[in-house]
C-alpha positions in Angstrom: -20.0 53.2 37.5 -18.4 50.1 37.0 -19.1 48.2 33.4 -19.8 44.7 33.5 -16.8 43.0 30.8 -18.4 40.6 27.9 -17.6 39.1 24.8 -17.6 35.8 22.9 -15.3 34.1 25.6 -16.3 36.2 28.8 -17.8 34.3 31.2 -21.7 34.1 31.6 -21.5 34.2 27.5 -23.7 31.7 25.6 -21.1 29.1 24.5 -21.3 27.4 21.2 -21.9 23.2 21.7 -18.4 22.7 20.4 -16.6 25.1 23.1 -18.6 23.1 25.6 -17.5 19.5 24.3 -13.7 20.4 24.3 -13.7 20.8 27.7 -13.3 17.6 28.7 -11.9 16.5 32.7 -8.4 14.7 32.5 -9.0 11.2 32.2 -5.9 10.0 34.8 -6.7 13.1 37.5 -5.7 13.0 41.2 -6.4 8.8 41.4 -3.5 8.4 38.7 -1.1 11.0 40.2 -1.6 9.9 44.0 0.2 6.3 42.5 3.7 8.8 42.7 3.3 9.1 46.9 3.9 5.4 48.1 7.5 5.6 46.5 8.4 8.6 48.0 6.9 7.5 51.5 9.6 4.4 51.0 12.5 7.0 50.1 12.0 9.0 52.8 11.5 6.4 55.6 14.7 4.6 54.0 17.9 6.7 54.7 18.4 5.5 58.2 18.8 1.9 57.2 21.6 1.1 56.1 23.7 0.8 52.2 21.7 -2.4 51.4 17.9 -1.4 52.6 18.1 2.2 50.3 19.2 0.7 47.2 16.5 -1.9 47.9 14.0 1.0 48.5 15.5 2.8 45.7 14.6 -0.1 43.3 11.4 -0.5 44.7 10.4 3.6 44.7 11.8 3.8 40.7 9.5 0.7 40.0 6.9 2.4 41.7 7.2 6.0 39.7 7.3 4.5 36.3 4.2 2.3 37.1 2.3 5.6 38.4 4.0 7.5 35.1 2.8 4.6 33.1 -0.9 4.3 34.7 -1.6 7.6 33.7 -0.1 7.8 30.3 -2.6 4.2 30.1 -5.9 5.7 31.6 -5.7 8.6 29.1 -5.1 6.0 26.4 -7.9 4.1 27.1 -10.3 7.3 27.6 -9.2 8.6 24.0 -10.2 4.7 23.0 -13.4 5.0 24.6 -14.2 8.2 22.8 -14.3 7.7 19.6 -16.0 4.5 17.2 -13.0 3.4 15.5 -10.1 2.9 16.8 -7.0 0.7 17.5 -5.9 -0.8 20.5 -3.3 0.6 22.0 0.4 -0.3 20.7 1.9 -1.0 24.3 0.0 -2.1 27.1 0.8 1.1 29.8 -2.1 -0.1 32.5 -1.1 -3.7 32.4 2.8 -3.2 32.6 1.6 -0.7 35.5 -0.2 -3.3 37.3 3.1 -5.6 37.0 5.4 -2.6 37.9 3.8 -1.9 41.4 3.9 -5.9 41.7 7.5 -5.2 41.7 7.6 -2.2 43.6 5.8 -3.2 46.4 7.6 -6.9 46.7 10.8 -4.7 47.0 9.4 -2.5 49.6 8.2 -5.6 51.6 11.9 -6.7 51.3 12.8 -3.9 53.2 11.0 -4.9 56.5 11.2 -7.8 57.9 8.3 -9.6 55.4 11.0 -12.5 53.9 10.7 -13.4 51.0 7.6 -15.4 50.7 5.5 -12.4 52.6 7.2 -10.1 50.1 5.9 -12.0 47.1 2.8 -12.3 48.4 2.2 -8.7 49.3 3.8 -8.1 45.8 0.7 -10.7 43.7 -2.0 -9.1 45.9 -0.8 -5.2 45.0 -1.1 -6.1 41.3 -4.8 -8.1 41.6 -5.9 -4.7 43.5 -4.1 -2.0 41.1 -6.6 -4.1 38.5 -9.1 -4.4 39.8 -9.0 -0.2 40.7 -7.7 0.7 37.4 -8.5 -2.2 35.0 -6.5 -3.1 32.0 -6.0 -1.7 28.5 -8.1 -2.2 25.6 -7.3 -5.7 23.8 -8.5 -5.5 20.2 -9.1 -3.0 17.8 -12.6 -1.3 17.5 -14.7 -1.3 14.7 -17.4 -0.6 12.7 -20.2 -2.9 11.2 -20.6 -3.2 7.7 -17.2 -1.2 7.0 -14.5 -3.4 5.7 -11.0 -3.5 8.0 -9.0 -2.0 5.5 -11.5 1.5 5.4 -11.6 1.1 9.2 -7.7 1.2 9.6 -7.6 4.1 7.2 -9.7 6.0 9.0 -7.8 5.1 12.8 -4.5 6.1 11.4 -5.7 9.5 10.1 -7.6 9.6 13.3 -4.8 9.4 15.7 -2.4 11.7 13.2 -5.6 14.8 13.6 -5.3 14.0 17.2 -1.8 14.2 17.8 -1.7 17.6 15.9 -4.3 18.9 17.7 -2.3 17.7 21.2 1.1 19.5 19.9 -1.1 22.9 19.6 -2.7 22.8 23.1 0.5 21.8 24.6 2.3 24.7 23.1 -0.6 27.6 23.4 -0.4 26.1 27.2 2.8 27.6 28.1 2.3 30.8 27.2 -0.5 30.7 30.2 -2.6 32.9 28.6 -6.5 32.1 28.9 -7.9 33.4 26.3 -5.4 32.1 23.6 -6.2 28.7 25.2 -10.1 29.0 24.7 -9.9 30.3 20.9 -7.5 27.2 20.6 -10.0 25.1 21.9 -12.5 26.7 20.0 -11.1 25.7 16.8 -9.8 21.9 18.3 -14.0 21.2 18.6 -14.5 22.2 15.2 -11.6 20.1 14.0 -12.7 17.1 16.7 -16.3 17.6 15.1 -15.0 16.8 11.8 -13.4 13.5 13.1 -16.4 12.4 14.9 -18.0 13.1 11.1 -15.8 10.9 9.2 -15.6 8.0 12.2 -19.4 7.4 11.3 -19.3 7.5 8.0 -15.4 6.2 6.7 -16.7 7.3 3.1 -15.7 10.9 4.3 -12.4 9.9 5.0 -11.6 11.0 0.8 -13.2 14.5 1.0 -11.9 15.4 4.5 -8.5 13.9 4.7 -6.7 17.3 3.5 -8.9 19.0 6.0 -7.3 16.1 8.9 -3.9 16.2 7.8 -2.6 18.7 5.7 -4.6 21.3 7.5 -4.3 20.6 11.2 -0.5 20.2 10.1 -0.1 23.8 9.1 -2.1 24.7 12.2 0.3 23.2 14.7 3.4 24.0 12.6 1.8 27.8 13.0 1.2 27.8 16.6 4.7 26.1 17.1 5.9 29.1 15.1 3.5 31.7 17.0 4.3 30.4 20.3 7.9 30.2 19.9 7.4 34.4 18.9 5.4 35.2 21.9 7.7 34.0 24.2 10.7 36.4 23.3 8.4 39.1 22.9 4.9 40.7 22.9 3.5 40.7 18.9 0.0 42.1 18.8 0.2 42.0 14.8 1.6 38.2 15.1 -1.2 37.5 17.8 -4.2 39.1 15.5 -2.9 37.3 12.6 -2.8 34.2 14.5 -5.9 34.4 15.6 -7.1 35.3 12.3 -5.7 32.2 11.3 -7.9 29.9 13.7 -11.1 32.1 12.7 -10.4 31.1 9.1 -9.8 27.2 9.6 -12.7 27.1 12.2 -15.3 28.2 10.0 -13.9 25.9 6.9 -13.5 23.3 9.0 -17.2 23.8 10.5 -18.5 24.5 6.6 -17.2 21.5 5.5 -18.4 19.0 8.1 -21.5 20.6 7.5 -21.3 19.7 3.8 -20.2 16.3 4.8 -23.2 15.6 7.1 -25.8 16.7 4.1 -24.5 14.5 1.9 -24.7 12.1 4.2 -28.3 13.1 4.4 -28.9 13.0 1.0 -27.0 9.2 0.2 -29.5 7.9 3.1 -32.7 9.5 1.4 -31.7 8.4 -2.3 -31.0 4.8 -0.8 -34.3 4.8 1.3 -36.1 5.9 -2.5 -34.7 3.2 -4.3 -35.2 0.7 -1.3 -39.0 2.1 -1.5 -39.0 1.4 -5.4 -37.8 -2.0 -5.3 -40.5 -3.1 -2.9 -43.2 -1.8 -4.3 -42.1 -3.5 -7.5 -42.0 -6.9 -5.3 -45.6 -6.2 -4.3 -44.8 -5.4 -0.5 -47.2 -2.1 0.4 -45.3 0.6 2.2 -48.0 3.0 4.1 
């Protein structure tokens, strides 16, 4: 009789709220990759044309990659930005100089027909206004907090993106060893962490007690699953795998004890200010009921 297979990753299993959160859709998806097929369409339809047409649709096509290359490096920019409270703009414009790109790309393409140079420019301007008005542009000023001063704010966005990119590294690497269930546990313990960075974006004051916990800690766990994965790939190590996995067991629940912590003592400042904000109005003569 054939035995139905469970466990804490099987599928059908009750998933905890932060395995669910981490799995979150690509932000750039088919709509940013699809931006790669209108330079390979002018490549191909090019060869036949002579010396000066494919190094004209050459141009164009490698203006048109690094736009689509840059669109989606932009679009998951903007949706890491949009995720959490704080954060800083992003350093280099990658939607915007994408926009401009297939401005370029497509005026060289035009160039190729019989357009001139007027209808090439033209078709150039109204590719951009329509790659903007799909895609947008990237975020132009730094987001912030009320009632937190800059300085906190920036703290907190620098150790911010630092988690983040650690956390990136390690499912980039478990990725290549295609192995499902190594990617799940990762992920697993990447909610915990992401929890914890949710935590200290609404309240900066964390940022003191969970900083070795953002940086320190998620470094070891990359520079572990750099070292695990680089193992695994020469050769099968069930003792390296356990202890590995050990590994994430132990920073999970630390990471998930501590944001607890973090959250009751955030529970506990709110109720002593809300007892002395009670005490200093009924000393002003305003009833509370």
């Amino acid at each position: 009789m054939a035995k139905k297979f469970g466990g804490k990753y099987s599928p059908g299993q009750a998933q905890t709220p932060e395995a669910v959160d981490e799995r979150q859709v690509d932000a750039a998806g088919a709509r940013a990759n699809i931006m790669f097929v209108p330079g390979i369409v002018l490549l191909a339809t090019s060869f036949n044309d002579g010396p000066v047409v494919l190094a004209t649709a050459v141009a164009g096509a490698g203006a048109m990659f690094v736009a689509a290359w840059l669109l989606r490096e932009g679009l998951r920019a903007t949706a890491a930005y949009d995720a959490r409270k704080v954060a800083r703009r992003p350093a280099i414009p990658r939607k915007m100089l994408s926009s401009a790109l297939t401005g370029v790309g497509v005026t060289l393409a035009a160039m190729t027909g019989d357009a001139g140079l007027f209808g090439a420019l033209l078709y150039g301007a109204v590719s951009i206004v329509l790659h903007v008005a799909a895609f947008g542009i990237d975020p132009l000023k730094d987001k912030r907090m009320e009632g937190v001063d800059t300085f906190q704010q920036d703290r907190v966005a620098r150790v911010v993106e630092e988690a983040e990119a650690h956390l990136e590294v390690m499912k980039g690497q478990i990725e290549t060893l295609r192995d499902r269930k190594l990617e799940t546990r990762v992920a697993s313990f990447q909610a915990a962490a992401r929890r914890m960075i949710r935590t200290v974006e609404e309240d900066p004051r964390d940022l003191t007690a969970a900083r070795k916990f953002l940086g320190v800690y998620l470094m070891g766990a990359r520079d572990a699953t750099v070292k695990f994965v680089d193992l695994a790939r020469r050769k099968a190590d069930p003792d390296a795998r356990a202890s590995y996995e050990a590994l994430l067991d132990d920073l999970e629940q630390n990471f998930a004890a501590k944001t607890e912590k973090l959250l009751r003592d955030d529970r506990s400042d709110m109720d002593i200010e809300i007892k002395v904000l009670r005490d200093r109005l009924q000393r002003e003569g305003v009833s509370l009921k």
